[in-house]
Structure formats: structure tokens, C-alpha cells
N, C-alpha and C positions, 0 to 999 in steps of 0.2 A: 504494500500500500504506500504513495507517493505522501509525504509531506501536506498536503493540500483538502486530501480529504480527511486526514487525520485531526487536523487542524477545525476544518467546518465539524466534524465529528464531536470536539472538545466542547466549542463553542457551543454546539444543541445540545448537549446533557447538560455545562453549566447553565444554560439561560431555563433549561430543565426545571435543572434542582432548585435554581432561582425561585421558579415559581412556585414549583413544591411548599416550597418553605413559608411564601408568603402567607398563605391563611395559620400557618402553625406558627408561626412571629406575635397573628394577632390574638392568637389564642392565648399565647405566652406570658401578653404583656397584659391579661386579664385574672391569672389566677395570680396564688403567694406562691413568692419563690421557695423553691426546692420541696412543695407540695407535689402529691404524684402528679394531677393535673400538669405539672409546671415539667413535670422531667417526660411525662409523655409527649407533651407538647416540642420539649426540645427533641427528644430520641423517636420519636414517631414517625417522621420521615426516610430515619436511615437505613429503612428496608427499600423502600423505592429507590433511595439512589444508589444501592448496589445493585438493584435490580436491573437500572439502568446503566450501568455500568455495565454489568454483563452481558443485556441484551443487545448493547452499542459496539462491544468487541473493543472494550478502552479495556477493559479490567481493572487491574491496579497496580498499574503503572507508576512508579513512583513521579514523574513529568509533570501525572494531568492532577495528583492529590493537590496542589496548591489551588487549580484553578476548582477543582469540587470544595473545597474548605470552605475558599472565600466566598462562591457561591452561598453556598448552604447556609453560611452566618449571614453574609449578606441578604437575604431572603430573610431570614430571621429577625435581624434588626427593622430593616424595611416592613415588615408586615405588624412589628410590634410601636414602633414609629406610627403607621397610619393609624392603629388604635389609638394612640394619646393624640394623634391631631384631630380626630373624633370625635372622642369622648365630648373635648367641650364646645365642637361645632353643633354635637347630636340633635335633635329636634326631638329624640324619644330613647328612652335608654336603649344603653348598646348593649349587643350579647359580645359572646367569645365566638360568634364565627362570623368570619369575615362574610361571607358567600353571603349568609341570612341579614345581616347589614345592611346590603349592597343593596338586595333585593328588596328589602322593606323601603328603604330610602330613594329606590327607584318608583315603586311602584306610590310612593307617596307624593315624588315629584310627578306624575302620570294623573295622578288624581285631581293635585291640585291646578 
């Protein structure tokens, strides 16, 4: 395999795991820390991104571990990030899932 596709290969599992992470960031930054809630939230994703790893043909490679690292925290900060700029934008209390958020506050702007 030539450099090129390995590369675009890297790039789709991190923007991947990226997004993996995202709703489990905002879950995160809704419970107490080191509550199980809190370590499911962090540890919950890292079956998919071996899954993805494997199903990709990257495996584990020690090259592409920094670009999955930073992904995966990166997603994680970011998803726990847009819970706190939420909370006090909210119009109705927030849950811990992002998804049920999105959609309540869509279909609220939909309404009004």
C-alpha cells in the first residue's frame, strides 16, 4: 500500500473516532467525576475505535497511536465543551445526550 492511501486511511478513522467521542464528551461533562457514569463515558468508546482500527487495516501501528489519542480526547473535550456552552444558553434543561438535545432544541426551533 503506497503512502497516500494510508494517509487518507489515518485521516477517516481519526475524524472517526473524532466523532465517536463527541456525544460521550457530553455525557462526561454531565455526571461526577470518577463516578461509573463518568468512566463509562470516558472508556465506552474504546471498543469502536479498535474496532475501527481493525476493520481499517491501520491496526496498531505505533505511527497512527498519536493521531487516535488526540482524536479521541479531542472529541472528548469538544463534546464536553459544547455541554457547558449549553447549559447556560439552554431554553429547557439539558440531558446527558447530546443527540436528544439537538433534537429537542431543533424541533423546538421548528415549532416556534
Amino acid at each position: 500500500m503506497s503512502t497516500g492511501p494510508v494517509v487518507m486511511t489515518v485521516l477517516l478513522v481519526a475524524a472517526s473516532v473524532f466523532v465517536i467521542n463527541l456525544p460521550f464528551g457530553y455525557w462526561r461533562a454531565n455526571v461526577r467525576k470518577f463516578s461509573a457514569g463518568w468512566f463509562f463515558a470516558v472508556h465506552g468508546p474504546v471498543p469502536a475505535v479498535v474496532l475501527l482500527r481493525i476493520l481499517s487495516g491501520l491496526g496498531f501501528n505505533r505511527s497512527t497511536v498519536t493521531f487516535m489519542v488526540g482524536a479521541f480526547f479531542s472529541g472528548q473535550m469538544l463534546g464536553g465543551r459544547m455541554f457547558s456552552w449549553r447549559r447556560p444558553h439552554a431554553q429547557e434543561p439539558l440531558t446527558s445526550c447530546l443527540v436528544w438535545d439537538l433534537v429537542k432544541s431543533s424541533e423546538r426551533n421548528r415549532l416556534s
